[in-house]
C-alpha positions in Angstrom: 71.1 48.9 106.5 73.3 51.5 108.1 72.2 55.4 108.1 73.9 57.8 105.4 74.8 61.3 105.3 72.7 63.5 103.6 75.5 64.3 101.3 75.8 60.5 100.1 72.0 60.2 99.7 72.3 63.3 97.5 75.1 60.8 95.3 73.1 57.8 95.2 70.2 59.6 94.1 71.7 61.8 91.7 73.3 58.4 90.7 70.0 57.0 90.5 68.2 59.8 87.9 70.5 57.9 85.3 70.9 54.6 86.5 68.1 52.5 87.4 70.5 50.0 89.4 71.4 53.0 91.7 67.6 53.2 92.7 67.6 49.5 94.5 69.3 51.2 97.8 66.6 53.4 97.9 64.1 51.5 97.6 65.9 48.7 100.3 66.2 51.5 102.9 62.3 53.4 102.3 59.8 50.2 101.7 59.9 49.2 104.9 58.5 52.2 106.4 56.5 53.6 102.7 54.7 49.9 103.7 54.3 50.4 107.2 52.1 54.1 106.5 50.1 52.5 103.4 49.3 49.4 105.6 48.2 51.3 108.9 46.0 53.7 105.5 45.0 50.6 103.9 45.0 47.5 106.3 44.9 45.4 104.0 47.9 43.9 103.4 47.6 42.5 99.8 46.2 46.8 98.4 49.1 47.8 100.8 51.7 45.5 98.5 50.1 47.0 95.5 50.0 50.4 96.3 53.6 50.1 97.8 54.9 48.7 94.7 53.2 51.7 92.1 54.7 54.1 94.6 58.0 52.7 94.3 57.5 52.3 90.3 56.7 56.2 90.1 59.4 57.6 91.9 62.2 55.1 90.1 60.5 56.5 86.9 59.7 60.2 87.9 63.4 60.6 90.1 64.3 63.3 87.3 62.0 65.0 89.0 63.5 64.9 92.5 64.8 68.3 93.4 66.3 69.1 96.9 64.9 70.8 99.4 64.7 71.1 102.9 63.2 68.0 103.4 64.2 64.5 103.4 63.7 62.4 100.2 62.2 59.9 102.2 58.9 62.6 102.4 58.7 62.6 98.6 58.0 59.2 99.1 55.2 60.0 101.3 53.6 62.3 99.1 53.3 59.3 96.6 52.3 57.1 98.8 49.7 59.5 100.2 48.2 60.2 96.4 47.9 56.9 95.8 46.0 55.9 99.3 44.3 59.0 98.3 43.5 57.1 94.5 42.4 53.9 95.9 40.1 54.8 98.2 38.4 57.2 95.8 38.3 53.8 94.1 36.8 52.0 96.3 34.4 54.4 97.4 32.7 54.0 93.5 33.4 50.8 94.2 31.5 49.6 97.1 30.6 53.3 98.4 32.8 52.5 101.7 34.5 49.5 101.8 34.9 48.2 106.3 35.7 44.6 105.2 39.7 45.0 105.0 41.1 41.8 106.3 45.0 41.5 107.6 47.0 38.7 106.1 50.0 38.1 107.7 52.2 36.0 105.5 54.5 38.5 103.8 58.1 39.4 105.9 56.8 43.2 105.4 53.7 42.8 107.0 56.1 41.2 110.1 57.8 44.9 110.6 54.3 46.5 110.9 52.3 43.9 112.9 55.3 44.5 115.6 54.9 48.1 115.1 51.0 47.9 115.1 50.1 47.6 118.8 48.9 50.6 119.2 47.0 51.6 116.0 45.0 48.3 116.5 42.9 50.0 119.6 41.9 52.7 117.0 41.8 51.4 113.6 37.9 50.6 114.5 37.2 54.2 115.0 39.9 55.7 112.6 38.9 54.9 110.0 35.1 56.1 110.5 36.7 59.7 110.4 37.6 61.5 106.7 40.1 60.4 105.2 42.1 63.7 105.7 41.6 63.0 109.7 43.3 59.7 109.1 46.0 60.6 107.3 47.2 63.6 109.6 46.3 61.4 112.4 48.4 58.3 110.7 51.7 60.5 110.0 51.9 62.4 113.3 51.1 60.2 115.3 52.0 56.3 114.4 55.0 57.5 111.0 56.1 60.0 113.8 56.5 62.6 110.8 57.0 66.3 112.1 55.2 69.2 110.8 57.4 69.7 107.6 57.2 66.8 106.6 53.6 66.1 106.9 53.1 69.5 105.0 55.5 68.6 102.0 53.4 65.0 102.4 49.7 66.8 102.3 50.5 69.8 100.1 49.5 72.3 103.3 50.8 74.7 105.6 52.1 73.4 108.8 49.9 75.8 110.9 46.6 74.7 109.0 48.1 71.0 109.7 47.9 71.8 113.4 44.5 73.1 113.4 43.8 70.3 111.3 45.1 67.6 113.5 43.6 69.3 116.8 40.4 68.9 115.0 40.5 65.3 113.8 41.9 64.4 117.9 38.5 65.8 119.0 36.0 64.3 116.3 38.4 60.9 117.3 37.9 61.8 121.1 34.0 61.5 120.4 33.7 58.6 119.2 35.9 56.7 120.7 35.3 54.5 124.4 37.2 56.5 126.8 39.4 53.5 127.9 39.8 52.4 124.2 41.3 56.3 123.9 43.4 56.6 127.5 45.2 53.0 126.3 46.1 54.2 122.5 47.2 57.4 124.0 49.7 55.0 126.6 50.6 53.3 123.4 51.6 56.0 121.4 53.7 57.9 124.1 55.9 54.4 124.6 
């Protein structure tokens, strides 16, 4: 799919607040990487399809709601995304208190664009997700979505200099539980 202008997003998504059709080449051009964020959340790919799909559900029925600003659409998405990881795990957590059995599946074509993408979240997943959630998520969007500040703070509802402090912190609770070389060969990883 080729890149638009911000001006022709603007159209198709004015376009799509009042016809549902419209919403299709949003939803071709954002799944992808809404998928890829829930599933390196989630990793599980079958919770990752269903969260996916409610996210894309509630912003093709809340789009009325879309108001510009200066940030892309694409990190109202997020924030969806991010509530409902957010609503699932506080599921889970009544559930079966904390839930470490999440399995990968790999038969789905979406799960093909994150496995390739996934080399480097595997060497921390292990000790990721033993952090709060809030450490994963900051960790997640920075450092494996790529997301910068803004949008992380339009994502998290924060400021961007609590996000930093934030982030700094979750590095060094990661840093101490983590095997060193487990740590030095994410870190080659991520800077690739």
């Amino acid at each position: 799919m080729n890149e638009m202008t911000m001006e022709e997003e603007k159209n198709i998504i004015a376009q799509a607040k009042t016809d549902y059709q419209a919403f299709d080449y949003l939803y071709e051009k954002y799944m992808p990487a809404i998928f890829r964020y829930v599933m390196y959340r989630v990793y599980n790919q079958e919770t990752a399809e269903d969260i996916v799909s409610t996210v894309f559900y509630k912003a093709m029925k809340n789009i009325s709601l879309f108001k510009w600003r200066k940030i892309p659409f694409s990190a109202w998405l997020y924030r969806i995304a991010f509530n409902e990881i957010c609503n699932h795990a506080k599921k889970e957590k009544k559930k079966y208190k904390i839930s470490n059995n999440y399995q990968i599946n790999s038969q789905s074509s979406h799960f093909d664009t994150y496995h390739d993408n996934q080399k480097s979240f595997k060497f921390v997943h292990k000790y990721l997700k033993q952090l709060p959630i809030k450490d994963q998520d900051i960790i997640t969007l920075r450092y494996f979505e790529r997301k910068p500040f803004s949008e992380i703070a339009e994502i998290t509802g924060k400021n961007e200099s609590t996000l930093r402090v934030n982030l700094h912190r979750a590095l060094k609770r990661l840093q101490e539980i983590i095997p060193e070389e487990v740590y030095n060969e994410a870190l080659k990883q991520i800077s690739m």
